[in-house]
C-alpha positions in Angstrom: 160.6 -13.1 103.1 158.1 -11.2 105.4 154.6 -10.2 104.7 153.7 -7.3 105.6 150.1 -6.1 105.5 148.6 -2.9 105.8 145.5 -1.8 107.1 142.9 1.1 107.4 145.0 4.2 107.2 148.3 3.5 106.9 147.6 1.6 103.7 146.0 4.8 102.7 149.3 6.2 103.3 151.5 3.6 102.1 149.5 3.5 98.7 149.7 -0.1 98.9 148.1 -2.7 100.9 151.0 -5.7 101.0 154.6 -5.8 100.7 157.7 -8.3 101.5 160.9 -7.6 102.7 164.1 -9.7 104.4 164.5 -8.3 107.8 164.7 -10.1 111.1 162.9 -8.0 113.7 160.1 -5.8 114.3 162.2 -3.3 115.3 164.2 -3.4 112.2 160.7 -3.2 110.7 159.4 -0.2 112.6 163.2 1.7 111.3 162.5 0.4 107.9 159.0 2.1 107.8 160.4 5.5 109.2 163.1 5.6 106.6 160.9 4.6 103.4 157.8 6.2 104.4 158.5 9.0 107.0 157.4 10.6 110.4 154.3 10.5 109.6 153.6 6.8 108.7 155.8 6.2 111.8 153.8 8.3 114.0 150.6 6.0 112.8 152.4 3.0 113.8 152.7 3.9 117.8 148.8 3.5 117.9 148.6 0.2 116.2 148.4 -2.7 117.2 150.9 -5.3 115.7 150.7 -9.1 115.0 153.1 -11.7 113.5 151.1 -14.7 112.3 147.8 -13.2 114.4 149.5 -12.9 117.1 150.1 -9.4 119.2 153.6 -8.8 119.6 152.9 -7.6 122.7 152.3 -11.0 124.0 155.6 -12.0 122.3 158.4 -9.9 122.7 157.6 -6.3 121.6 159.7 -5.0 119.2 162.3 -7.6 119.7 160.3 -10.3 118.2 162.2 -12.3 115.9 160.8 -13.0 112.7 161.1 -16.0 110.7 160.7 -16.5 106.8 157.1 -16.8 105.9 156.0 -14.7 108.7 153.1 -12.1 108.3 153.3 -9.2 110.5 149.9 -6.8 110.0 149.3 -3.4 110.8 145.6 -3.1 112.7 144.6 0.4 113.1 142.7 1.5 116.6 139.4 0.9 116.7 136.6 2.2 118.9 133.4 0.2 119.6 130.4 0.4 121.7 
């Protein structure tokens, strides 16, 4: 199973911090989201940044990273800092 972990808003939104589920991709994650939670959770997600195992996806392969059982895959919300 994936973790996946919630953060800032969209936990607020969620109403929960932490779930698992059995998919294979982020993508498949990201569709999963949309369809249990809506547009507007989804719409939160474009902003965030996304890691598997603390690692940006974005350094990986995007959405098409592969996940593995035992993967965590968290949510970070934007931050601003000065």
């Amino acid at each position: 199973m994936v973790t996946l972990r919630y953060l800032g808003s969209l936990s607020e939104k969620t109403k929960t911090d932490e779930e698992f589920v059995n998919l294979d991709s982020i993508k498949d994650i990201l569709k999963y989201l949309k369809k249990r939670y809506g547009k507007k959770v989804y719409s939160l997600l474009r902003s965030m940044v996304i890691t598997v195992n603390g690692k940006d996806i974005r350094l990986i392969a995007g959405v098409k990273t592969v996940l593995s059982d035992d993967d965590t895959v968290t949510f970070f919300p934007p931050s601003a800092g000065g």
